[in-house]
C-alpha positions as CSV (number, residue, x, y, z in Angstrom):
1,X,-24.7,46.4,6.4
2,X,-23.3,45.1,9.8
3,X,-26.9,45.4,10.8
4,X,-28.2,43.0,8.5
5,X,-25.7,40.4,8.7
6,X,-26.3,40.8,12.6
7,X,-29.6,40.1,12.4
8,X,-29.1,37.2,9.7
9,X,-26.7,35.9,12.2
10,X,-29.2,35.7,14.7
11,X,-32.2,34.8,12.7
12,X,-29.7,31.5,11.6
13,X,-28.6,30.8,15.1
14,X,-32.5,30.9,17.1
15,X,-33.9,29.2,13.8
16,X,-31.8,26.4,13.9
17,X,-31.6,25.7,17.5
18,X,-35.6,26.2,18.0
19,X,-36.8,24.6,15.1
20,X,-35.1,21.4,15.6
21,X,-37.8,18.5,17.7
22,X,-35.6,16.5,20.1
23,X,-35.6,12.7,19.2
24,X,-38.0,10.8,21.9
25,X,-36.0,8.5,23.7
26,X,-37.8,5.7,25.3
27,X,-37.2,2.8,27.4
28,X,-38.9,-0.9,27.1
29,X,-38.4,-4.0,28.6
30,X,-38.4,-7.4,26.5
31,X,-38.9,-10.9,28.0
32,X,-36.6,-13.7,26.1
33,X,-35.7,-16.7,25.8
34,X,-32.1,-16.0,26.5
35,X,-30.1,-18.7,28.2
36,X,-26.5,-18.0,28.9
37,X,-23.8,-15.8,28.4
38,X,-23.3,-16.4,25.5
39,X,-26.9,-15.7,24.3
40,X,-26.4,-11.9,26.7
41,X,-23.5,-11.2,24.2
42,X,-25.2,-11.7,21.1
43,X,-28.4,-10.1,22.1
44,X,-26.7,-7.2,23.2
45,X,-24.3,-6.9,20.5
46,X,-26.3,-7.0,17.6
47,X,-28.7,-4.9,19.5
48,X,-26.4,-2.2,20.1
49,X,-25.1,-2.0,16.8
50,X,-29.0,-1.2,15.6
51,X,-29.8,2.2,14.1
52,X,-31.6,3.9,16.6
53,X,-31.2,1.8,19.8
54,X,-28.8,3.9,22.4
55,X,-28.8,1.4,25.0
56,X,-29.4,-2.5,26.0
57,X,-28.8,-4.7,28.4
58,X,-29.8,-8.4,29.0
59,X,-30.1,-9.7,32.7
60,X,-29.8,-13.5,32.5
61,X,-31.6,-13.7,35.8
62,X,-34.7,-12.4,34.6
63,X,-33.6,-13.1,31.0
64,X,-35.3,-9.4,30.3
65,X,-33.6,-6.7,28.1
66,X,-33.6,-3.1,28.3
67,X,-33.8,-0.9,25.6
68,X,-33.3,2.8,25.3
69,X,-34.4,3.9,22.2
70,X,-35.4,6.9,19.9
71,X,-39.0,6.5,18.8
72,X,-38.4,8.5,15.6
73,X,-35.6,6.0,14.4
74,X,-36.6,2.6,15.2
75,X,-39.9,1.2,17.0
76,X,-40.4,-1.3,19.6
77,X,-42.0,-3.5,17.6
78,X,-38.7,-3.3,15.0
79,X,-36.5,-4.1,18.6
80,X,-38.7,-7.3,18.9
81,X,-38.7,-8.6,15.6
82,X,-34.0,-8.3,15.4
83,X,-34.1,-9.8,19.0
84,X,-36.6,-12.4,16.9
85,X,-34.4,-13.0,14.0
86,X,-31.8,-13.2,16.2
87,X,-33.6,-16.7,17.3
88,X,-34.5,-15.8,20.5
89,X,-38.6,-15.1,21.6
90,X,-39.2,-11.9,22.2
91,X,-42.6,-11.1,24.5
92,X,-45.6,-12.4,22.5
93,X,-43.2,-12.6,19.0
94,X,-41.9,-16.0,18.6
95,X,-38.1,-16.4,17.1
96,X,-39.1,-18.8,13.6
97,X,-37.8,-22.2,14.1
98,X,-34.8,-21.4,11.1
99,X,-33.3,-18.4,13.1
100,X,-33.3,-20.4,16.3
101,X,-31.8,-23.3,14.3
102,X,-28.7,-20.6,13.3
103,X,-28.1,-20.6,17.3
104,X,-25.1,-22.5,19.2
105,X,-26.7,-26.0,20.3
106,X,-26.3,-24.3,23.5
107,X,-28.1,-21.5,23.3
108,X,-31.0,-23.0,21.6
109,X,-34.5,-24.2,23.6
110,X,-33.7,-26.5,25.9
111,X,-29.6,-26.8,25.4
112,X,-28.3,-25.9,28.9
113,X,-29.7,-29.3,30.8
């Protein structure tokens, strides 16, 4: 009896350690339209709060994010399109012209002259 709760024991432990797939994390790197400070908080915030991001961070020099990610959760495409909705262009995708009107005067195109 010890034998077979042994080997049950064992059998759970190896099978549920090596049959699990790591998540895929990845990393990408998202020109926007960012302005300000203000604009880094927001963009980061919301982005950070998204299911399956682990990680981003806005430089407002460059006005580029990072994003660490897992692949299985959320794709890079999905990243784009909340930085989007957010109001802010992300690459190629274009924030509509509704979400950027939703922004702070300040942070929208052209406010910090």
């Amino acid at each position: 009896m010890k034998a077979i709760l042994l080997t049950a024991f064992i059998l759970f432990v190896f099978g549920t350690s090596f049959g699990q797939k790591k998540a895929s994390t990845e990393t990408i790197v998202i020109q926007t339209s960012a302005q300000c400070a203000d604009c880094k908080e927001r963009i980061e915030n919301i982005l950070n709060y998204t299911k399956g991001v682990k990680f981003a961070e806005l430089d407002l020099e460059t006005k580029k994010v990072t994003v660490k990610y897992a692949s299985s959760k959320i794709s890079m495409q999905e990243i784009k399109e909340v930085i989007a909705k957010i109001g802010y262009d992300a690459d190629e995708l274009k924030a509509k012209k509704e979400d950027v009107e939703k922004l702070p005067k300040c942070c929208q195109p052209n406010g910090h002259r």
